[in-house]
VOGU-3710 file (C-alpha; in Angstrom, 3 decimals, decimal comma):
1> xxxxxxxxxx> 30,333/12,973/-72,502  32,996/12,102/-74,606  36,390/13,872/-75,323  37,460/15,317/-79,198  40,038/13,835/-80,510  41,195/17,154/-82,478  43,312/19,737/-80,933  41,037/21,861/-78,848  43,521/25,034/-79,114  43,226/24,989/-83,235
11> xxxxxxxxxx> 39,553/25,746/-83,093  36,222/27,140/-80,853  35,933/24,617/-78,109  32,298/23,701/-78,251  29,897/21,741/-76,276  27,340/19,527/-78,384  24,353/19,055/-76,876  21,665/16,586/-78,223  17,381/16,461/-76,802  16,179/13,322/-77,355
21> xxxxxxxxxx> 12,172/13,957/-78,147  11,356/10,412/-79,037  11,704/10,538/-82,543  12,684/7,621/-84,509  16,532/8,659/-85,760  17,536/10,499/-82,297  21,735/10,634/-83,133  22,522/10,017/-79,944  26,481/10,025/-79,822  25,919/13,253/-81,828
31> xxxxxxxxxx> 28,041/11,676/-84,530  26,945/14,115/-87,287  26,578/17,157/-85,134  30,394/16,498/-84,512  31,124/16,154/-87,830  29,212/18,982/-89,252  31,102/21,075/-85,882  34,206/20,089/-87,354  33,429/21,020/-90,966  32,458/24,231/-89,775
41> xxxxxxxxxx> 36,216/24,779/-88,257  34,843/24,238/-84,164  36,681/21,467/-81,723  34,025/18,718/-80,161  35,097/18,942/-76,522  32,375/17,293/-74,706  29,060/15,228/-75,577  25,834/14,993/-73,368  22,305/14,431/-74,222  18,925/14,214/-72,624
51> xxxxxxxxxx> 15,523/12,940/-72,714  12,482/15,039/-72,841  8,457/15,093/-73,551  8,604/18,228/-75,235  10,861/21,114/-75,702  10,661/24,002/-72,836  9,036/27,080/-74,213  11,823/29,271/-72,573  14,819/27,414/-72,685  14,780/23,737/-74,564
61> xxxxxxxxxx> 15,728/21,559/-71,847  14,435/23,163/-68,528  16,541/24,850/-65,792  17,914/22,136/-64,199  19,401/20,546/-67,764  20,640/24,331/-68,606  22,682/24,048/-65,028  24,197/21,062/-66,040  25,197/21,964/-69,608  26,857/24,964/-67,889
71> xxxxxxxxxx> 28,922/23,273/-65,530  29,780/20,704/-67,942  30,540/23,809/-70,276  33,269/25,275/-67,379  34,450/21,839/-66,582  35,663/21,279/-70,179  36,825/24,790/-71,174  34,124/25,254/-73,878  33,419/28,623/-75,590  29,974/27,735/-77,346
81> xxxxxxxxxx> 27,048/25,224/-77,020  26,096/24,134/-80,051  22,370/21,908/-79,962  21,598/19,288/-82,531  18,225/20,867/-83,174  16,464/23,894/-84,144  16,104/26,753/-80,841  13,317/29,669/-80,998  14,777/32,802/-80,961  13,583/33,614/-77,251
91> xxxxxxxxxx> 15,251/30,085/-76,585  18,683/30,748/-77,725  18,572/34,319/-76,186  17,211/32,879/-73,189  19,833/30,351/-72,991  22,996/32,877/-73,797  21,922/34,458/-70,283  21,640/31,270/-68,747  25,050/29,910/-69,525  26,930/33,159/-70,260
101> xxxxxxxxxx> 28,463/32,072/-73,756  27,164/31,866/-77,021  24,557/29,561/-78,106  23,867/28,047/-81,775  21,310/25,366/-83,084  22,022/22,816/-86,386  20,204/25,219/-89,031  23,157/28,033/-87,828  25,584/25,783/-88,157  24,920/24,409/-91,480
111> xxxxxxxxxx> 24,218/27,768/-92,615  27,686/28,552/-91,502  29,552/25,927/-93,570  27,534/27,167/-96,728  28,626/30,284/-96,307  31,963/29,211/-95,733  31,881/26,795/-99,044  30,237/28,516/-101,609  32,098/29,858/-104,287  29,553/30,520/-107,641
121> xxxxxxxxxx> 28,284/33,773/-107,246  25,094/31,579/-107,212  25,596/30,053/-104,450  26,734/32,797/-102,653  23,236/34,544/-103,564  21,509/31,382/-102,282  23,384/31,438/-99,261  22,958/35,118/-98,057  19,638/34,713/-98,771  19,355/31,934/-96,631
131> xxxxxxxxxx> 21,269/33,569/-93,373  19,207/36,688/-94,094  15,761/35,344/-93,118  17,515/33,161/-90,498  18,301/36,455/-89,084  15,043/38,501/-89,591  13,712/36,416/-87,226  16,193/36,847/-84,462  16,273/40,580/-83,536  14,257/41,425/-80,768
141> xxxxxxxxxx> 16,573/42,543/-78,300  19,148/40,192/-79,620  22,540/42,322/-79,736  23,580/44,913/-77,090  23,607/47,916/-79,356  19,559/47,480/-79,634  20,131/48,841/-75,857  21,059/52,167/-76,741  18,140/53,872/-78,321  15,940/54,767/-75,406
151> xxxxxxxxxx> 12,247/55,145/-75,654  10,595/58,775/-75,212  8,161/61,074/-76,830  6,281/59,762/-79,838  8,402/56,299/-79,513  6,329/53,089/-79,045  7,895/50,365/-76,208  10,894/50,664/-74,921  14,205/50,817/-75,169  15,607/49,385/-78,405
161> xxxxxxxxxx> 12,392/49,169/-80,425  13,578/51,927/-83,082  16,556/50,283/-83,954  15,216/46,760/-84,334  12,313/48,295/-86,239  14,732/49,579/-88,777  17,439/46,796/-88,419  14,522/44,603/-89,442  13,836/47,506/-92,426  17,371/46,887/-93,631
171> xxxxxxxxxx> 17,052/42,847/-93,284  14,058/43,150/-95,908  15,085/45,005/-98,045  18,346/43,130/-98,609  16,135/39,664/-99,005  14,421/41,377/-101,757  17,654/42,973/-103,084  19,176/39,549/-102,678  15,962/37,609/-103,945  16,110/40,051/-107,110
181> xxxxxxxxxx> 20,050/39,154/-107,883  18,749/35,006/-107,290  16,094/35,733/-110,259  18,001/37,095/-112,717  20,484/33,821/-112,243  17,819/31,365/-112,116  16,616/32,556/-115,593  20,465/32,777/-116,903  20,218/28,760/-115,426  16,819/28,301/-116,906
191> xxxxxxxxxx> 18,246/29,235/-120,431  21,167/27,149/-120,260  18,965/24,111/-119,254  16,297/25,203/-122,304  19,556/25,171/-124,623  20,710/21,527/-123,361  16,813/20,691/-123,869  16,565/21,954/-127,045  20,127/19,901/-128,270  18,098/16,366/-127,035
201> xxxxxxxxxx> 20,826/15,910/-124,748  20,178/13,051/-121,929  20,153/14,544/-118,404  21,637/12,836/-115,170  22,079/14,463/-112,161  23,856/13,027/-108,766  21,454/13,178/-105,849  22,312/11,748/-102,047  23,694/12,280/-98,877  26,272/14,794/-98,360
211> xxxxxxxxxx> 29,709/12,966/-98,244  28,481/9,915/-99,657  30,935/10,749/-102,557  29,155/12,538/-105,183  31,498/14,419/-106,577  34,535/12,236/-106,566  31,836/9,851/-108,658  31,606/12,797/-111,141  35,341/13,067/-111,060  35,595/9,669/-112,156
221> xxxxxxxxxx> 32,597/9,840/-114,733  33,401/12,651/-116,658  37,608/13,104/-115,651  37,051/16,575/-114,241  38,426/18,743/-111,446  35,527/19,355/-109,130  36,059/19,937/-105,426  36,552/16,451/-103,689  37,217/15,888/-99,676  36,278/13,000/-96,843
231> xxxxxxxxxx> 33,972/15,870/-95,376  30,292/17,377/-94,951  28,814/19,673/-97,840  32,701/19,854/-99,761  30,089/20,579/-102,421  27,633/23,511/-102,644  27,481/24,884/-106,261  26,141/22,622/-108,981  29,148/21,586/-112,066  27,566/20,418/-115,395
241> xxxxxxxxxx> 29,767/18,203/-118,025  29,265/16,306/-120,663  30,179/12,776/-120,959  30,461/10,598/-123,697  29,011/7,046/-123,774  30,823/4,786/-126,107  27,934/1,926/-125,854  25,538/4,138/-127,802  28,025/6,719/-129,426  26,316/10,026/-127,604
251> xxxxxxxxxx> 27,087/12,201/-125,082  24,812/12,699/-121,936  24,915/15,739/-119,463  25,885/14,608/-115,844  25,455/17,641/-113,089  26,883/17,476/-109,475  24,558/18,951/-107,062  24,958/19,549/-103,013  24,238/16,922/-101,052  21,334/16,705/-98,380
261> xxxxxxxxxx> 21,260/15,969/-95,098  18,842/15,065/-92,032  16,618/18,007/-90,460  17,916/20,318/-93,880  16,497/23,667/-93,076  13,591/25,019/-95,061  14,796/28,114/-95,771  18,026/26,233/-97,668  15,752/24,218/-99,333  13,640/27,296/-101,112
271> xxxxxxxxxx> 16,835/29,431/-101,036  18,590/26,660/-103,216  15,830/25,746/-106,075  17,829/26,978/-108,604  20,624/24,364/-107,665  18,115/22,141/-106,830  16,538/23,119/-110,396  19,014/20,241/-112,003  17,664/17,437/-110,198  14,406/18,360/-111,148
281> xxxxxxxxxx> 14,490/19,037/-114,495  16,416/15,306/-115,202  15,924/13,036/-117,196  17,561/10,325/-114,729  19,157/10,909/-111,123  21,865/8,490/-109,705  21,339/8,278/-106,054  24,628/7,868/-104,629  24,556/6,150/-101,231  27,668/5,631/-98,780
291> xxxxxxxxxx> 27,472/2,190/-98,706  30,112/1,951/-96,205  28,280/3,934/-93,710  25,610/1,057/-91,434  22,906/4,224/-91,554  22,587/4,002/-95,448  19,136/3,435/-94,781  18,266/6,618/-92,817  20,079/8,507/-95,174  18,495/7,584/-98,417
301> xxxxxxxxxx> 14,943/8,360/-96,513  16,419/11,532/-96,047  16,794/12,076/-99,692  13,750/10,979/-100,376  12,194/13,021/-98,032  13,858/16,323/-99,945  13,413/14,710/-103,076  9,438/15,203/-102,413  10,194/18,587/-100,914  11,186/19,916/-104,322
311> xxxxxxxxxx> 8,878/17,744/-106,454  11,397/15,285/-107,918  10,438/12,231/-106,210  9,104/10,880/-109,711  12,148/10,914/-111,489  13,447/7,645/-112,215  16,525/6,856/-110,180  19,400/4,478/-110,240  21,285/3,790/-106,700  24,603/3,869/-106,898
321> xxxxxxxxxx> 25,959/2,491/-103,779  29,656/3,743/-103,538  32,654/3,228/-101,445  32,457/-0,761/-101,740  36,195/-0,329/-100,965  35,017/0,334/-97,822  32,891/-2,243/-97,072  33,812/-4,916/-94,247  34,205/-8,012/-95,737  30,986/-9,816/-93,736
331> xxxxxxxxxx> 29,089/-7,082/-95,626  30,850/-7,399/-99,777  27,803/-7,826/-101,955  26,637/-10,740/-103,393  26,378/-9,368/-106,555  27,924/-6,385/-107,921  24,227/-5,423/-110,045  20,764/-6,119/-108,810  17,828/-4,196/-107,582  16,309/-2,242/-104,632
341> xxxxxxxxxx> 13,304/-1,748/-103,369  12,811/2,439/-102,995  8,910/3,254/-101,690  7,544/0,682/-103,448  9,509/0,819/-106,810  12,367/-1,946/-107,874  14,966/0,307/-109,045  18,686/-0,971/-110,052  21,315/-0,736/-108,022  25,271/-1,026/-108,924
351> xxxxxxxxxx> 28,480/-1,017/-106,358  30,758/0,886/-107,687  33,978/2,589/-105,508  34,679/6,003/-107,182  37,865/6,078/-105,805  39,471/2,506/-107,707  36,552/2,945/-110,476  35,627/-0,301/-109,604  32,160/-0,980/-111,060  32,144/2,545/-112,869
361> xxxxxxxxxx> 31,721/0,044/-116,288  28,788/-1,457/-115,210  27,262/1,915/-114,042  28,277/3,529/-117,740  26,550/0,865/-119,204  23,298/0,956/-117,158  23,478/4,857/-118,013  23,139/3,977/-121,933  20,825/1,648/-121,773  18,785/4,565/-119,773
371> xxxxxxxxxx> 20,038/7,017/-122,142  18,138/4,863/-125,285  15,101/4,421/-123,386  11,852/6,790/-125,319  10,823/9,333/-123,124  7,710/8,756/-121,641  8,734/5,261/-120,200  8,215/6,994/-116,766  9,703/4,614/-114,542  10,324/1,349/-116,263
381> xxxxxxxxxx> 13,452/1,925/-117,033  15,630/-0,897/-118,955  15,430/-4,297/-118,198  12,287/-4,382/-116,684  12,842/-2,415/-113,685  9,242/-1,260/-112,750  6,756/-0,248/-109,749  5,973/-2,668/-106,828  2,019/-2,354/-106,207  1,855/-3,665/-102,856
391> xxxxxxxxxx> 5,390/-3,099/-100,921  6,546/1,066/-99,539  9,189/-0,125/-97,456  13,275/0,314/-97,669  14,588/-3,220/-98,216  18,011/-4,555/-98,922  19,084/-8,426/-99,071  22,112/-8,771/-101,222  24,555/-8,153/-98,248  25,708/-11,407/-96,896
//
């Protein structure tokens, strides 16, 4: 357990709770689940975590684990449990009774600070659509007014099963109201990207980890205005610029998309193909990686992971490792360019810190020589970049 630093009175105080299942990348100080709390305007007031086989059907982490987390839960004044993975819906209900305050799981809270962040009516679409079939799947006998429609004569059940029945009526029909609305923009999206096709301009996209400074990077690339903050997902709706390239006298199209993050829920990842769309219709993605942050590795395996998810895992990248700034001294790079060894492909890499520009030369440059490369050249890439036949591992040497 482990006390927030934040004021507990500014925000919901709120108990993180963590099952450790075996899995390789347990978190098990909860780091991210704290910061993703914060984000989503909640206080960290307490920590605990525990080791199981296998989830418990009816309530995650057995009754004795439940007792604890509620009497942890009075001890430290919190108003909500919030667990690092995803509950059943019979789990959280199950759970509400147990402790007697609310319960939420990771995909809630993520879909919460969408919702709170998006601002295109795009990403607004992409969002409701998203807490909509989180939702259709969470009504039996979930609220209290389900309680008041008794059964009787010609009624199936019991008590509550009308209203849910048409509760989940509504919920579908505004998915496919919603899901409509999301068409209609993906094809206004799909014209623009036909039109930027059609003018033979380059396309790069930023790709990586949410807050490992993708849009500060496009700030600095192309001297706009996006959205920029030291925080989870400060980006949702995808920006498209043009920027000019002095080394081969052309402009290229850059795009800032949201960043990903571990355990991303499914229904994000279909409700957001039309942001997504960018990164997979590029001609080159810069992978931007917190370089700063001793989990780099994890994270850009989590990319990967969602880069496969939406079929763009054969686009030719270029790492940009950012916040060098940042970096401890024992850990400065040896060289400021060199390569990296991504599932079995050298790809380059560049240090760069978007916030002193340092290295953003080197990165325009490796853009243009990307930009001039004939289309078809898959993944060779200039200077000789190319696949690895034997090697699928993550490996990085140039740290001292």
């Amino acid at each position: 357990m482990k006390p927030a630093l934040a004021d507990a009175s500014a925000a919901t105080p709120t108990l993180l709770v963590g099952v450790d299942f075996g899995g390789e990348h347990f978190d098990s100080e909860l780091h991210e689940l704290g910061l993703l709390a914060l984000t989503a305007g909640m206080v960290p007031v307490a920590r605990i975590s525990c080791k199981r086989k296998a989830p418990d059907p009816a309530l995650f982490v057995g009754s004795g684990k439940a007792d604890e987390i509620r009497l942890l839960a009075q001890q430290c004044g919190a108003r909500e449990v919030l667990f690092d993975q995803s509950l059943s819906p019979s789990q959280q209900r199950n759970l509400e009774r147990r402790l007697e305050i609310p319960v939420n799981d990771r995909t809630f809270l993520i879909l919460e600070i969408f919702a709170q962040r998006a601002r295109s009516h795009e990403g607004k679409l992409q969002v409701e659509l998203a807490r909509l079939q989180y939702l259709s799947t969470r009504l039996v006998r979930r609220w209290s007014h389900l309680e008041r429609q008794s059964g009787g004569i010609g009624m199936r059940g019991g008590p509550g099963e009308t209203q849910i029945e048409l509760d989940r009526r509504m919920i579908s029909e505004q998915i496919m109201r919603t899901r409509e609305r999301l068409t209609k923009v993906k094809r206004q999206r799909s014209t623009q990207r036909r039109q930027r096709e059609r003018s033979e301009v380059f396309a790069v996209s930023l790709i990586g980890y949410t807050n490992a400074g993708k849009s500060t990077l496009f700030n600095a690339l192309v001297k706009a205005r996006a959205y920029a903050a030291d925080q989870l997902f400060a980006t949702l709706d995808t920006t498209t610029r043009q920027m000019y390239l002095s080394e081969i006298n052309a402009s290229v199209s850059i795009s800032d998309t949201v960043g990903f993050i571990r355990d991303l829920p499914h229904g994000l990842v279909d409700a957001f193909q039309a942001t997504l769309q960018e990164a997979i219709s590029a001609d080159l993605l810069l992978h931007v990686v917190d370089a700063a942050n001793e989990e780099f590795p994890l994270q850009i395996a989590q990319v990967q992971q969602v880069l496969k998810e939406i079929g763009a895992d054969q686009i030719p990248q270029v790492l940009v490792f950012n916040k060098v700034d940042a970096i401890p001294m024992d850990r400065q790079p040896q060289a400021m360019l060199d390569s990296f060894e991504l599932e079995g492909v050298q790809v380059p890499r560049v240090f760069v810190s978007a916030r002193s520009h340092e290295g953003l030369s080197a990165l325009r440059e490796l853009l243009a020589q990307y930009a001039q490369v004939p289309s078809g050249a898959g993944h060779a890439g200039p200077d000789g970049f190319g696949v690895v036949e034997e090697s699928s591992t993550i490996q990085d040497q140039s740290f001292r």
